[in-house]
C-alpha positions as CSV (number, residue, x, y, z in Angstrom):
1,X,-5.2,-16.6,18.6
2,X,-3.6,-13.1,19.6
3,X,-0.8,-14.0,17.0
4,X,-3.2,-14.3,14.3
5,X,-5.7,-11.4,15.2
6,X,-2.2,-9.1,15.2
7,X,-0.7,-10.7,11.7
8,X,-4.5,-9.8,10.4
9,X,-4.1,-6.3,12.0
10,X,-0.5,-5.8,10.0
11,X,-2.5,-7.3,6.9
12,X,-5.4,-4.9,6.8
13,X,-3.0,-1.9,7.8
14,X,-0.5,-3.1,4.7
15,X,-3.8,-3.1,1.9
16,X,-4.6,0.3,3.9
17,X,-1.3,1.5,3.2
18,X,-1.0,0.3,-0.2
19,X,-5.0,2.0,-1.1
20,X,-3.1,5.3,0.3
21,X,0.0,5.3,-1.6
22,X,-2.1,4.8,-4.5
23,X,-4.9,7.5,-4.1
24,X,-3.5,9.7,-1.4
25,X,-3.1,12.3,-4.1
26,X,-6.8,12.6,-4.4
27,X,-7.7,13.3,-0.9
28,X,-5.3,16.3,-1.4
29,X,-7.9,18.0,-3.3
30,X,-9.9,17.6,-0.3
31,X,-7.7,18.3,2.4
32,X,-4.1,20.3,2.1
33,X,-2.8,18.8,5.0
34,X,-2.5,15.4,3.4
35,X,0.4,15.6,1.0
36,X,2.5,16.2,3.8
37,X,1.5,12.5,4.8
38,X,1.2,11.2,1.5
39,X,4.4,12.3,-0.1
40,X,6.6,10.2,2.2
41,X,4.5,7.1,1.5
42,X,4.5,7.3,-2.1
43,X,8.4,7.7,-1.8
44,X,8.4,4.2,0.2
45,X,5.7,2.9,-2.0
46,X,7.6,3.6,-5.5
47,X,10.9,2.9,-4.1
48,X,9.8,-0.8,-3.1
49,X,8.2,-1.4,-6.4
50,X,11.1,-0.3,-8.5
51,X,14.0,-1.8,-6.2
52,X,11.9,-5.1,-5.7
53,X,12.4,-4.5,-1.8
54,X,10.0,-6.3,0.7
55,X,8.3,-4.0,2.7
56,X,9.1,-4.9,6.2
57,X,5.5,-5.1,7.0
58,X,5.7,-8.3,5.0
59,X,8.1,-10.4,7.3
60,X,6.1,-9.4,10.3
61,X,3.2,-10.6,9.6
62,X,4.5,-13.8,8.7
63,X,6.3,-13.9,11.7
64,X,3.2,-13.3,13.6
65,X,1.5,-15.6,11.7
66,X,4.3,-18.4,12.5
67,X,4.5,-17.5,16.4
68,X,0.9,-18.0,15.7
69,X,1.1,-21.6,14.8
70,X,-0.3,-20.7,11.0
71,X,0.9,-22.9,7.4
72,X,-0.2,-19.6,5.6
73,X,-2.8,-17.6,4.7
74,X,-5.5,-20.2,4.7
75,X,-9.2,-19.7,6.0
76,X,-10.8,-16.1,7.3
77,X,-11.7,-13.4,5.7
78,X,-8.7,-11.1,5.7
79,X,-6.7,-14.4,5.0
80,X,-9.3,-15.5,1.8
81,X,-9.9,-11.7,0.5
82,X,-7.0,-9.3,1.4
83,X,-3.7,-10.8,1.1
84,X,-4.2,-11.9,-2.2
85,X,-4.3,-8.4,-2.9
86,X,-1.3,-7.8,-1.2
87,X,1.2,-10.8,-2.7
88,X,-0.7,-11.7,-6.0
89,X,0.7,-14.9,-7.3
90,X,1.4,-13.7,-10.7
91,X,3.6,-10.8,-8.9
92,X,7.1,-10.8,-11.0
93,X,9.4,-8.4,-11.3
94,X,8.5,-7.2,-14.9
95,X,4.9,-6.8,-12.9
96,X,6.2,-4.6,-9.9
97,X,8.0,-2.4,-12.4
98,X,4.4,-1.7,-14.1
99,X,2.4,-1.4,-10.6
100,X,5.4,1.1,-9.4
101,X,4.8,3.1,-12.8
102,X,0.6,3.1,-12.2
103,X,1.7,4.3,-9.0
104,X,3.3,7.4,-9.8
105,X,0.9,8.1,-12.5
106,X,-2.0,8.3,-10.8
107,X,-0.4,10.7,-8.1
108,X,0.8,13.0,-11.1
109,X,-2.3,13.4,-12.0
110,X,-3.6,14.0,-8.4
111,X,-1.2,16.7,-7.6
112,X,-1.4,18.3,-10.8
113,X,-5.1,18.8,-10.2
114,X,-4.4,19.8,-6.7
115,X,-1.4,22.7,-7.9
116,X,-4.0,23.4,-10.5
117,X,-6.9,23.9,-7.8
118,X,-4.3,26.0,-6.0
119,X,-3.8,28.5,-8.7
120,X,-7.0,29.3,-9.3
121,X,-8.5,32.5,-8.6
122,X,-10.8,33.0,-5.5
């Protein structure tokens, strides 16, 4: 039980991360602090994507999940509605080369409405 309740912990964090790699950027036109933590995890993010890494969050929740006595990712909410956001099945490499792509266009845009904001007049 505590095996699965931490693999589900590493699962929700890994979506989190994933949601803040991807739209970081636009809470830095909210708050100017948060480039300096979103930066670094758009780095990670982009250079999985494009080098086809596993993120090492991956093989610890499986290993959680196996210490666990879990087959996979059957039954529970997290199990049925998050990780197939996480490891779609139709995930190839052509696929990760897009999603890495998306990713670093969306944050363009981001931070060049947040340099924008910063050059404007007072």
């Amino acid at each position: 039980m505590l095996f699965k309740l931490l693999a589900d912990a590493v699962a929700v964090f890994h979506l989190l991360f994933v949601a803040f790699a991807v739209a970081g950027g636009l809470l830095a036109l909210r708050w100017r602090w948060v480039p300096w933590l979103h930066a670094p995890a758009l780095a990670w993010a982009a250079t999985v994507e494009f080098t086809g890494w596993i993120c090492p969050l991956t093989p610890l929740e499986n290993r959680l999940r196996a210490a666990g006595g879990a087959d996979g990712y059957a039954g529970g909410f997290v199990d049925h509605y998050l990780l197939p956001l996480l490891y779609p099945a139709s995930l190839t490499r052509e696929v990760q080369l897009v999603l890495g792509a998306g990713l670093l266009a969306i944050n363009a845009v981001a931070y060049f409405l947040v340099w924008r904001r910063s050059r404007r007049p007072r």
